[in-house]
PDB file of N, CA, C and O in Angstrom:
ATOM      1  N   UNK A   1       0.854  -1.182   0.000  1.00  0.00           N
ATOM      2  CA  UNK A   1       0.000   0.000   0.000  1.00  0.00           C
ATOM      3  C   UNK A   1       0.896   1.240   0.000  1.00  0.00           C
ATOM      4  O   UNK A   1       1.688   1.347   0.937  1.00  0.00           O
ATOM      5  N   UNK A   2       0.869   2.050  -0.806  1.00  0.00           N
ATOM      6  CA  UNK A   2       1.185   3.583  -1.049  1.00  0.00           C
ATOM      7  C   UNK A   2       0.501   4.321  -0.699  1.00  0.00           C
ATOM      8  O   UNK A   2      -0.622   4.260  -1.198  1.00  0.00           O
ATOM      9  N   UNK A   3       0.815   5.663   0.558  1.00  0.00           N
ATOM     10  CA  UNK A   3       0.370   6.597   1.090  1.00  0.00           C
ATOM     11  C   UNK A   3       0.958   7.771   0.728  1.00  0.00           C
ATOM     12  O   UNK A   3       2.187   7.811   0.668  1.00  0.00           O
ATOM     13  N   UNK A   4       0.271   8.784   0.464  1.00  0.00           N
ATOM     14  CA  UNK A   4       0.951  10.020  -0.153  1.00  0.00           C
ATOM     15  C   UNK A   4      -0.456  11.044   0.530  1.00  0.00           C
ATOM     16  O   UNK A   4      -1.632  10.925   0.873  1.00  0.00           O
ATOM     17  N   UNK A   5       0.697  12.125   0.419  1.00  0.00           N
ATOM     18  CA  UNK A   5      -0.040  13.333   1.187  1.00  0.00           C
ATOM     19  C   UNK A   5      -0.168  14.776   0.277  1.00  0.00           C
ATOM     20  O   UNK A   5       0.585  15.669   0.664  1.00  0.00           O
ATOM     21  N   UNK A   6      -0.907  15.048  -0.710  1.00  0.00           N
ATOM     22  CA  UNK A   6      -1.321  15.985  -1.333  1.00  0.00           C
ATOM     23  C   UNK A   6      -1.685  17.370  -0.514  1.00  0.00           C
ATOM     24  O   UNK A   6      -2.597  17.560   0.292  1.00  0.00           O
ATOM     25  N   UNK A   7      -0.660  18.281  -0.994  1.00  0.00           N
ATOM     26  CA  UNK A   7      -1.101  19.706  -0.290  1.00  0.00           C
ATOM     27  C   UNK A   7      -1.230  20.826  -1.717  1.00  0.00           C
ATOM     28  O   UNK A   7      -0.571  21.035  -2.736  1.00  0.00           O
ATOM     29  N   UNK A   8      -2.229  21.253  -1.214  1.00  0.00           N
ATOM     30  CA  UNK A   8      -3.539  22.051  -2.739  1.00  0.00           C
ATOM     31  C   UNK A   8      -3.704  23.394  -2.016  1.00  0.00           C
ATOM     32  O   UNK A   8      -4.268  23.771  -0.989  1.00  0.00           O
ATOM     33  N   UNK A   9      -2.801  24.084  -3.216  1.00  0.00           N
ATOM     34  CA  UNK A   9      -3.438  25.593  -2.744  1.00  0.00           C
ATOM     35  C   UNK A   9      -4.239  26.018  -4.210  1.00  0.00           C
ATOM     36  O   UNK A   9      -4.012  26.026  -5.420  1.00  0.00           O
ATOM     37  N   UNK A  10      -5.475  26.409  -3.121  1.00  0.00           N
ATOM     38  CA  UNK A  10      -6.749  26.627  -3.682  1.00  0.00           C
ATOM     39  C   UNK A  10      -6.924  28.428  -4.504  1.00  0.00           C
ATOM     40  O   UNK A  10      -6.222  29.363  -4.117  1.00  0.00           O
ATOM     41  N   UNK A  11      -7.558  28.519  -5.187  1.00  0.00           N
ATOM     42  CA  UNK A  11      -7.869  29.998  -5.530  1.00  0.00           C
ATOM     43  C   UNK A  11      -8.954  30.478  -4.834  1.00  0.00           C
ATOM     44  O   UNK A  11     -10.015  29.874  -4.673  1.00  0.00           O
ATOM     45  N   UNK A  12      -8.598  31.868  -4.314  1.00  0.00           N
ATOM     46  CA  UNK A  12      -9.881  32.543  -3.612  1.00  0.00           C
ATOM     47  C   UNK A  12     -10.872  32.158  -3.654  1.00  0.00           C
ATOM     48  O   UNK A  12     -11.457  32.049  -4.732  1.00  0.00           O
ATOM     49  N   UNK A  13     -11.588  31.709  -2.147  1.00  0.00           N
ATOM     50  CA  UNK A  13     -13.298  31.601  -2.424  1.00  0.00           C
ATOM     51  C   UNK A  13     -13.335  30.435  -2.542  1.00  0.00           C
ATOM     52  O   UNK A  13     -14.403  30.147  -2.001  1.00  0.00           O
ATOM     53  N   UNK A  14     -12.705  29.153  -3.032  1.00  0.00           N
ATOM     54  CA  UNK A  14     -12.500  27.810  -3.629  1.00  0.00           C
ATOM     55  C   UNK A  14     -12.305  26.741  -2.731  1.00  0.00           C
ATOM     56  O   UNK A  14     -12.404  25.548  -3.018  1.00  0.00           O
ATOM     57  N   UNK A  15     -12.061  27.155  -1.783  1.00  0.00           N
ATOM     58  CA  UNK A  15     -11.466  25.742  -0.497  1.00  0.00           C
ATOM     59  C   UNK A  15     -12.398  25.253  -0.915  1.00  0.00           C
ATOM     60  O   UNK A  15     -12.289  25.059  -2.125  1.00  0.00           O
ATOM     61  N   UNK A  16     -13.820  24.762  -0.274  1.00  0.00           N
ATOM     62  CA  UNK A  16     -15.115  24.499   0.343  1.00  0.00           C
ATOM     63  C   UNK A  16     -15.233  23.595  -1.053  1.00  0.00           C
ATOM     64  O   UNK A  16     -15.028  22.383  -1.125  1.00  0.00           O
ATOM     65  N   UNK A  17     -15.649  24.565  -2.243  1.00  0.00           N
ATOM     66  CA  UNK A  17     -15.776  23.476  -2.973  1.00  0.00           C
ATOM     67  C   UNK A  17     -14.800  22.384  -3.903  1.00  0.00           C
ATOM     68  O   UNK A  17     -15.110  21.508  -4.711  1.00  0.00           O
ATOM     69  N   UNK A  18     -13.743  22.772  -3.492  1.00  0.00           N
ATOM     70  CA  UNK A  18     -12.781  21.736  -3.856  1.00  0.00           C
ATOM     71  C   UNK A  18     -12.401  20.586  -2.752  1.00  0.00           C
ATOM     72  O   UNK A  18     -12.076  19.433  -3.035  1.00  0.00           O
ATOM     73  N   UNK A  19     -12.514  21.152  -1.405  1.00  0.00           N
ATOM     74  CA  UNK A  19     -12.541  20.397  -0.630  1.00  0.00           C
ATOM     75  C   UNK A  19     -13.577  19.480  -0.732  1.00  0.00           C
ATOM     76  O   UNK A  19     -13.224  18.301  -0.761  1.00  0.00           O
ATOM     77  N   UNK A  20     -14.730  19.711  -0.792  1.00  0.00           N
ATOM     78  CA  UNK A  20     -16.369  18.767  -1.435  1.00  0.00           C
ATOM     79  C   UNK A  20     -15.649  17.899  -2.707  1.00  0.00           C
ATOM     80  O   UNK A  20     -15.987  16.715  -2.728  1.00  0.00           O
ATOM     81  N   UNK A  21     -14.876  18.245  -3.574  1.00  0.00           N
ATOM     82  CA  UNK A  21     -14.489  17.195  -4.423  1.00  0.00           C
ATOM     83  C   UNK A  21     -13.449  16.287  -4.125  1.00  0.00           C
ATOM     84  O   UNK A  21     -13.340  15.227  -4.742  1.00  0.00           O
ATOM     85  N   UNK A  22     -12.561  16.677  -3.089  1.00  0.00           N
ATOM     86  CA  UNK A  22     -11.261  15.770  -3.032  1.00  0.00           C
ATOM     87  C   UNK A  22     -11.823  14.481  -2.704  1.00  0.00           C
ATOM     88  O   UNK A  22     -11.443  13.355  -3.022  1.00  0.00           O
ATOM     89  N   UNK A  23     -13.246  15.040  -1.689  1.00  0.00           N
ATOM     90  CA  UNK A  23     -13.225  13.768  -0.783  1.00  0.00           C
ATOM     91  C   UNK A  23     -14.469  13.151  -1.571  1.00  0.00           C
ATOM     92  O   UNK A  23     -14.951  12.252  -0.882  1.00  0.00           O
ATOM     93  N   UNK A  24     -14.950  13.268  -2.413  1.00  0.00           N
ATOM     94  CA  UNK A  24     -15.194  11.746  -3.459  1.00  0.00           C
ATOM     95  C   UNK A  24     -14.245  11.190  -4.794  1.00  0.00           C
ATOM     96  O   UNK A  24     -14.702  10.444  -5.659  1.00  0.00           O
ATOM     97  N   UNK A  25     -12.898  11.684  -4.779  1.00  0.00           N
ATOM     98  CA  UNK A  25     -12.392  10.742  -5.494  1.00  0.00           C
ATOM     99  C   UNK A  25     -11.412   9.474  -4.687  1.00  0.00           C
ATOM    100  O   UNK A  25     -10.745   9.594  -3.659  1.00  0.00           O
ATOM    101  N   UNK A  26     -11.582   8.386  -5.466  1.00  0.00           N
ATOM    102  CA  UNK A  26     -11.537   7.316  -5.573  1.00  0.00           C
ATOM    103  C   UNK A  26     -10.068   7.311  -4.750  1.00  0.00           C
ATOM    104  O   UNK A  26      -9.226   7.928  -5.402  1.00  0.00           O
ATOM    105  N   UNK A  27      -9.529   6.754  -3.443  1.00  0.00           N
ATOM    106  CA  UNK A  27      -7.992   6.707  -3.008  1.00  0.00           C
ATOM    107  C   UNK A  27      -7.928   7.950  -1.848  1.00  0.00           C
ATOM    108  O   UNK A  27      -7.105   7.893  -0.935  1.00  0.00           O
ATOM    109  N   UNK A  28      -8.969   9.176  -1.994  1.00  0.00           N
ATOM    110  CA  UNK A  28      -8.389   9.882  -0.759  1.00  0.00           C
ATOM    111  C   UNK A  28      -9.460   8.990  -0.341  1.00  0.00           C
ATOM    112  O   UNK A  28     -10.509   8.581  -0.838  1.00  0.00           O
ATOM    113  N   UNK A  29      -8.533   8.764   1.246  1.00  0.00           N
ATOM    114  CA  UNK A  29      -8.996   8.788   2.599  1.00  0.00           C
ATOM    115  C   UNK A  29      -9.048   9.601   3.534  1.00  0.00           C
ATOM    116  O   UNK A  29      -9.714   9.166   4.473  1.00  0.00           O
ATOM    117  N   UNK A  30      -8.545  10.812   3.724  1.00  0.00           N
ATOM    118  CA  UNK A  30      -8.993  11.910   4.401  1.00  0.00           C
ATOM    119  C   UNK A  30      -8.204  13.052   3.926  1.00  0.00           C
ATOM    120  O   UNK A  30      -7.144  12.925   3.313  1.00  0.00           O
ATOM    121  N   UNK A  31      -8.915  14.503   4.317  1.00  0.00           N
ATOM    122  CA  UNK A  31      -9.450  15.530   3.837  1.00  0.00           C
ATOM    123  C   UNK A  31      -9.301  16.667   4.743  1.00  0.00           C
ATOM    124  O   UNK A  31     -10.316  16.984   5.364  1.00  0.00           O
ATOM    125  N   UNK A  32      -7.848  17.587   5.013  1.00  0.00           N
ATOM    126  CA  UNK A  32      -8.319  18.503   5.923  1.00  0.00           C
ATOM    127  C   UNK A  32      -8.526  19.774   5.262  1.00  0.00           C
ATOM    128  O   UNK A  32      -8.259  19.494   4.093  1.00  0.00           O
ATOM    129  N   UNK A  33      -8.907  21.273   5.300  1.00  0.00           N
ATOM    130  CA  UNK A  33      -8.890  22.284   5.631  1.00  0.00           C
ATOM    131  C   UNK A  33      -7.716  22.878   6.534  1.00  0.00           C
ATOM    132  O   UNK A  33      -7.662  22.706   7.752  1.00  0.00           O
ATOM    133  N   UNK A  34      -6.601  23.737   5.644  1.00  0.00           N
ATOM    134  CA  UNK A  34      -5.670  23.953   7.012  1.00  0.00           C
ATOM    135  C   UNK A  34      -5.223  25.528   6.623  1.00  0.00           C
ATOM    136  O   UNK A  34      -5.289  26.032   5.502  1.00  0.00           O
ATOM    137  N   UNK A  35      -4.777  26.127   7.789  1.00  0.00           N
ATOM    138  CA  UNK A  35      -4.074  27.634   7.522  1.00  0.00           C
ATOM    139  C   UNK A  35      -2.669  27.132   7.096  1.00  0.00           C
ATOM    140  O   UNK A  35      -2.163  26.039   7.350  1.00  0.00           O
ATOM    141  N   UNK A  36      -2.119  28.229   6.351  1.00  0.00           N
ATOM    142  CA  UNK A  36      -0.918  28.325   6.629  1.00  0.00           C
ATOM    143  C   UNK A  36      -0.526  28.352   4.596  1.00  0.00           C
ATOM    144  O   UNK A  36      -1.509  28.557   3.886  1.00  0.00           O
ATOM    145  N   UNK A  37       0.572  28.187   4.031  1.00  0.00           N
ATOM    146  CA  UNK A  37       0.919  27.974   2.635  1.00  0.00           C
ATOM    147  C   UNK A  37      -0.041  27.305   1.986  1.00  0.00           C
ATOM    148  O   UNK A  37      -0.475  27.754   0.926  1.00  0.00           O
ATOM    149  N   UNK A  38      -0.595  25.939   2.611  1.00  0.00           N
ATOM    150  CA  UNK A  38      -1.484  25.344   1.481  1.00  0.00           C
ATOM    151  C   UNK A  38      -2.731  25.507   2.220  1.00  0.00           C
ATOM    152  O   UNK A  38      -2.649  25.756   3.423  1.00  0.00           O
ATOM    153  N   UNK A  39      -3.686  25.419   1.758  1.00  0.00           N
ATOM    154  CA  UNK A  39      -5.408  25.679   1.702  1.00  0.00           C
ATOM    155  C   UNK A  39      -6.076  24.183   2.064  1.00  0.00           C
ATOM    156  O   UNK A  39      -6.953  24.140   2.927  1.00  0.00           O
ATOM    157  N   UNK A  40      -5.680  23.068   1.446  1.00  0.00           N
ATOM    158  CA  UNK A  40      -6.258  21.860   1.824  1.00  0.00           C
ATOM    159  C   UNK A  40      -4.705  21.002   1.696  1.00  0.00           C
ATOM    160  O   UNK A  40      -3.697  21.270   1.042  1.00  0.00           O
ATOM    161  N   UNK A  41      -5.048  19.800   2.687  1.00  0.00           N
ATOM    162  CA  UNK A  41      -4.027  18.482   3.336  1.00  0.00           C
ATOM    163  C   UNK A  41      -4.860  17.232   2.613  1.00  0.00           C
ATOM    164  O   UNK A  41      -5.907  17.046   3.233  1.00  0.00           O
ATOM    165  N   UNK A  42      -4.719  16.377   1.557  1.00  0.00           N
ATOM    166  CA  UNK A  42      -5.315  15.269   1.431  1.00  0.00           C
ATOM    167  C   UNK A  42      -4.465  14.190   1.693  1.00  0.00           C
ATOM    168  O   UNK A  42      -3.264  14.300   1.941  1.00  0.00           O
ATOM    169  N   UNK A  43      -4.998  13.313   1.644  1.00  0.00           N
ATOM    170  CA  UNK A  43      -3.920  11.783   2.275  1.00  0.00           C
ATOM    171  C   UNK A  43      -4.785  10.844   1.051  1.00  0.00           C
ATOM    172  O   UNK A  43      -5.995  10.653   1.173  1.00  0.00           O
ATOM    173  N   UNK A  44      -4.053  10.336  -0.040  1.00  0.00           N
ATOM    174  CA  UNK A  44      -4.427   9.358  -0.786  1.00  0.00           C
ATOM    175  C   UNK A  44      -3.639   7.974  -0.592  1.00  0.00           C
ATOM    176  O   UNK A  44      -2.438   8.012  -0.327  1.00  0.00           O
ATOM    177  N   UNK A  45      -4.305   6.771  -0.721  1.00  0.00           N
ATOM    178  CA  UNK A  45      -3.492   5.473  -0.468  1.00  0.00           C
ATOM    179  C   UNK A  45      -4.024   4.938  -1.485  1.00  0.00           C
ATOM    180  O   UNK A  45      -5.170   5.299  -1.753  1.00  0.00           O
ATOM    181  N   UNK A  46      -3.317   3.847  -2.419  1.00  0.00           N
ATOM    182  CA  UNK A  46      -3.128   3.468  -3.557  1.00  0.00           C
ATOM    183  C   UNK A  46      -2.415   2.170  -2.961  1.00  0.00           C
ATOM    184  O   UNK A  46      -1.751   1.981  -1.941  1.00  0.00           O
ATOM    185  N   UNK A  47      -2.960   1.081  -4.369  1.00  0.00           N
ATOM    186  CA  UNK A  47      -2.181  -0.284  -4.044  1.00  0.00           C
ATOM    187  C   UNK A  47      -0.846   0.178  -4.749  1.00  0.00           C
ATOM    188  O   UNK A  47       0.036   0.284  -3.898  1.00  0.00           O
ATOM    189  N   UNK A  48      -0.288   0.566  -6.336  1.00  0.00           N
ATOM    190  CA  UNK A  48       1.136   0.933  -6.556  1.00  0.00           C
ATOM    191  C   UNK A  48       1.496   2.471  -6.703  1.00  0.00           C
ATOM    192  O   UNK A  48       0.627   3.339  -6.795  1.00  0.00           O
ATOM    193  N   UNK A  49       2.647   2.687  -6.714  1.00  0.00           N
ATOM    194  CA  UNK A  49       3.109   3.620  -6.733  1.00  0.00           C
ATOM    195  C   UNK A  49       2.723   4.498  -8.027  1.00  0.00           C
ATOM    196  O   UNK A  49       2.436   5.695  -8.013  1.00  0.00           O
ATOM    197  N   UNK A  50       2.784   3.517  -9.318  1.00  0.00           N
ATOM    198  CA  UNK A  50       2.173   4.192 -10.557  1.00  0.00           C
ATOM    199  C   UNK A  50       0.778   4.380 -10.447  1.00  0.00           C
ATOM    200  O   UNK A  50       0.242   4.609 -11.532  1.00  0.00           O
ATOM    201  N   UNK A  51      -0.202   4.344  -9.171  1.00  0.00           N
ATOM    202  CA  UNK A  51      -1.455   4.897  -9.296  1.00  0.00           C
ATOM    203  C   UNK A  51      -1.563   6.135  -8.887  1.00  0.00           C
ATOM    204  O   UNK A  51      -2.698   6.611  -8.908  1.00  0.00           O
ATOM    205  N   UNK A  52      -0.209   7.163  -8.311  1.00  0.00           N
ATOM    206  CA  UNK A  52      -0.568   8.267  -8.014  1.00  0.00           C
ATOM    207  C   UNK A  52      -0.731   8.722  -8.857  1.00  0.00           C
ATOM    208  O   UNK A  52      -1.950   8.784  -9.011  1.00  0.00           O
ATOM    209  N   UNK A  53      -0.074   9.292  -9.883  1.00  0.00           N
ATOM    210  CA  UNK A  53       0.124   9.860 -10.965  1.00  0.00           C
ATOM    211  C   UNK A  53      -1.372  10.249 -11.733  1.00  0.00           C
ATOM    212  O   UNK A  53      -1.870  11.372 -11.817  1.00  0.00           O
ATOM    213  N   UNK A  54      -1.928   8.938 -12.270  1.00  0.00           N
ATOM    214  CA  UNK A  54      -3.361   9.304 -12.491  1.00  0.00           C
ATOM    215  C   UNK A  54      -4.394  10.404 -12.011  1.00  0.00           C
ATOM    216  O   UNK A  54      -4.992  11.330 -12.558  1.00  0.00           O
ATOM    217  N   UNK A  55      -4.303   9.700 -10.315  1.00  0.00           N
ATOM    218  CA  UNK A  55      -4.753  10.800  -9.241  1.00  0.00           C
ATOM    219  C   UNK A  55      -4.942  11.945  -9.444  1.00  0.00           C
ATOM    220  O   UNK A  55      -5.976  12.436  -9.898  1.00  0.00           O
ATOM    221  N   UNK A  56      -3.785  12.599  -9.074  1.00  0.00           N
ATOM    222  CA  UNK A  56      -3.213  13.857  -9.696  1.00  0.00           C
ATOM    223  C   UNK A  56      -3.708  14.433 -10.468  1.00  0.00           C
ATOM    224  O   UNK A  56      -4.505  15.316 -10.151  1.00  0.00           O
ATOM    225  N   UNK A  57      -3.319  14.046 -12.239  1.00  0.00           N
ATOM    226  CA  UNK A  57      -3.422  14.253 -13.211  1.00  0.00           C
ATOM    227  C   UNK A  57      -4.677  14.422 -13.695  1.00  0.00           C
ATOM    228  O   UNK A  57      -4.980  15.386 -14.398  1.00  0.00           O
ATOM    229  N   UNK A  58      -5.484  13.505 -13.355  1.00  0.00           N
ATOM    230  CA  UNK A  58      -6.863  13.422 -14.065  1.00  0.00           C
ATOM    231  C   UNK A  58      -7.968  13.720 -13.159  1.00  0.00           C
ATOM    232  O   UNK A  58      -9.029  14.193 -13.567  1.00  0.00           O
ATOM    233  N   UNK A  59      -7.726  13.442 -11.896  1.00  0.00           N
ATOM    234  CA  UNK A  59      -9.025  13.770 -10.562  1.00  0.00           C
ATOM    235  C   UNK A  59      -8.611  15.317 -10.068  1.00  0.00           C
ATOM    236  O   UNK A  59      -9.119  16.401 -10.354  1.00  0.00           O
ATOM    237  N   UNK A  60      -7.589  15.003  -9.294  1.00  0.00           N
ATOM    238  CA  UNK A  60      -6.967  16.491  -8.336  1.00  0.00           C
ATOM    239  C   UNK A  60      -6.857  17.358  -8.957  1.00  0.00           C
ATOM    240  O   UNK A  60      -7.650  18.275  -8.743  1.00  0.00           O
ATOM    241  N   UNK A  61      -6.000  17.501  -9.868  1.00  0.00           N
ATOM    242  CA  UNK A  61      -5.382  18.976 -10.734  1.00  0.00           C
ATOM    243  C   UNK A  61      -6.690  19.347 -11.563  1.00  0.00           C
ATOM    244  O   UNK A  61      -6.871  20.563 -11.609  1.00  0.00           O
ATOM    245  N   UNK A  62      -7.484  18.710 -12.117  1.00  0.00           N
ATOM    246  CA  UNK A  62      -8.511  19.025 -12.721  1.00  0.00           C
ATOM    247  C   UNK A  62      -9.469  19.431 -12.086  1.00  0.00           C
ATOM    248  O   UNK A  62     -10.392  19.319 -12.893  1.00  0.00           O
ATOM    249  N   UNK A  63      -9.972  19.928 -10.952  1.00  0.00           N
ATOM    250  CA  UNK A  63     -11.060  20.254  -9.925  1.00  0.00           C
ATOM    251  C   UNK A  63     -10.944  21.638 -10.384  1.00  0.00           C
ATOM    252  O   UNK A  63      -9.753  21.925 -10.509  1.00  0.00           O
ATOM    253  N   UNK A  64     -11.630  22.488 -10.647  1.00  0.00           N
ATOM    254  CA  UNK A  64     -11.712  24.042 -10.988  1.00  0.00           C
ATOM    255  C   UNK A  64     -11.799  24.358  -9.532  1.00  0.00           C
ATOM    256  O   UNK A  64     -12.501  23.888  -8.637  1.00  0.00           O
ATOM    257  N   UNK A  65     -10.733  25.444  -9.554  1.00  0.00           N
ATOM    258  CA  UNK A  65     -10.355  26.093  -8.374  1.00  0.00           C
ATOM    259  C   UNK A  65      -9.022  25.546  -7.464  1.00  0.00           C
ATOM    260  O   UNK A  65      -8.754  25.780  -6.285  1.00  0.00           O
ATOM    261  N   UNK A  66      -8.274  24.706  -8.496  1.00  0.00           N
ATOM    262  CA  UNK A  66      -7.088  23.915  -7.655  1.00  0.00           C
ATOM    263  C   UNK A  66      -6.156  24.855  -8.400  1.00  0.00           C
ATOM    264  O   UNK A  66      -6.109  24.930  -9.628  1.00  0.00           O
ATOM    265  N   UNK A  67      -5.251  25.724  -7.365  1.00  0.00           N
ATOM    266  CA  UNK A  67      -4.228  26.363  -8.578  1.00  0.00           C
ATOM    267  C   UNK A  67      -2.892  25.818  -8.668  1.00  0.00           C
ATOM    268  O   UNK A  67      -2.227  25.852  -9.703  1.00  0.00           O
ATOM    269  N   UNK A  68      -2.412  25.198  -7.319  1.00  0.00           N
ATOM    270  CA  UNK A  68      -1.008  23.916  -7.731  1.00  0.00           C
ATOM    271  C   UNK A  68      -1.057  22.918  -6.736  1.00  0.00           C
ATOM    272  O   UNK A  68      -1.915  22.933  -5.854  1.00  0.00           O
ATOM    273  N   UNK A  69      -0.356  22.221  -6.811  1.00  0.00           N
ATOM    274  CA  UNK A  69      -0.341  21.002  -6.138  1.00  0.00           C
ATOM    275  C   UNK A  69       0.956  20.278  -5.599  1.00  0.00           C
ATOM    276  O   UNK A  69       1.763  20.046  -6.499  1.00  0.00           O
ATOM    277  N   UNK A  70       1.317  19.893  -4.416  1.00  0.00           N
ATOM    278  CA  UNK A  70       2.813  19.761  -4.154  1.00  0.00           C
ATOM    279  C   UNK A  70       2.394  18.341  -3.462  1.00  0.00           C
ATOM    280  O   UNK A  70       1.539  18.441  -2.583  1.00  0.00           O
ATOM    281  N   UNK A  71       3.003  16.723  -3.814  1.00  0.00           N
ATOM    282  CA  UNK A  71       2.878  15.749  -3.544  1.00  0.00           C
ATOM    283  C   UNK A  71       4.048  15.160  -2.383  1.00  0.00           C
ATOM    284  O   UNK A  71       5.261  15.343  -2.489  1.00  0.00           O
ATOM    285  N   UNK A  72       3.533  14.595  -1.537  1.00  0.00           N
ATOM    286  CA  UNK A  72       4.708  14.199  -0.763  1.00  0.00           C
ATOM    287  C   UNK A  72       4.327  12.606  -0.257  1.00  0.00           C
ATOM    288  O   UNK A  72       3.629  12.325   0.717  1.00  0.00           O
ATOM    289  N   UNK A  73       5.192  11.343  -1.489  1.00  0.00           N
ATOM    290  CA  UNK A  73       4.725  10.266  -1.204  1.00  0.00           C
ATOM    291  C   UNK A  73       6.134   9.440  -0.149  1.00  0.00           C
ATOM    292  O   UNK A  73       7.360   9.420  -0.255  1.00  0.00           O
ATOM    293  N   UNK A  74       4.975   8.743   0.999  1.00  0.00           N
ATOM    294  CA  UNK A  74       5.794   8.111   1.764  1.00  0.00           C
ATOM    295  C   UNK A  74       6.214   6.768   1.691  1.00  0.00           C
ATOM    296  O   UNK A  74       5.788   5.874   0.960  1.00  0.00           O
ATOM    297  N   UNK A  75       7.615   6.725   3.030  1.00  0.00           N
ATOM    298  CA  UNK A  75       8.132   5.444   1.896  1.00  0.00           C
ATOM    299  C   UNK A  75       8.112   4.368   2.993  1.00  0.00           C
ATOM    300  O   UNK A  75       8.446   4.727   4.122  1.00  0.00           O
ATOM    301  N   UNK A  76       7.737   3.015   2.776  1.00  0.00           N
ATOM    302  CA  UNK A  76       7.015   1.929   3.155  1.00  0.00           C
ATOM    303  C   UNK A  76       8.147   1.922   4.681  1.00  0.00           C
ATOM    304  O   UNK A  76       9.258   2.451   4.657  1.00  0.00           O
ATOM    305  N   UNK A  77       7.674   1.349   5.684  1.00  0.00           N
ATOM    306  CA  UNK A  77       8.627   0.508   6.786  1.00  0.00           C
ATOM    307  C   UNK A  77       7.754   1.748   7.898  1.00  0.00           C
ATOM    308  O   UNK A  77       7.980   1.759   9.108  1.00  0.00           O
TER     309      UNK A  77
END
C-alpha cells in the first residue's frame, strides 16, 4: 500500500468546494482544511506507486479552483 499526502493551494473563495471534491475521489482517505501555505491536506493510499500519478493528473489537478499542487509520497517501513 502507497500513502501520499497531497497539499492544494486553492484559488480565492475555492477551499469548500474543492474540498467537497477531493473527498469523493476514488484513493483519498482523508481531507483537511488547514491555515498556513497550502489551503487543503489530502492523504491518498493506492495499491502501486504508478497509481498516483493518475490521481493527480486526471481527478486532483482538474477540480476548478485547484491552482497547484505539491505531492509528498511516503516510503514503506
Amino acid at each position: 500500500m502507497i500513502k501520499a499526502y497531497v497539499l492544494v493551494v486553492t484559488n480565492p473563495g475555492a477551499t469548500r468546494a474543492v474540498y467537497t471534491a477531493l473527498q469523493k475521489i476514488k484513493g483519498v482517505v482523508e481531507c483537511h482544511q488547514v491555515m498556513g501555505p497550502y489551503d487543503i491536506v489530502a492523504e491518498i493510499k493506492v495499491e502501486d506507486l504508478s497509481d498516483v500519478p493518475p490521481i493527480l493528473g486526471e481527478h486532483i489537478r482538474t477540480i476548478a479552483g485547484v491552482e497547484s499542487t505539491t505531492s509528498l509520497v511516503t516510503f514503506p517501513g
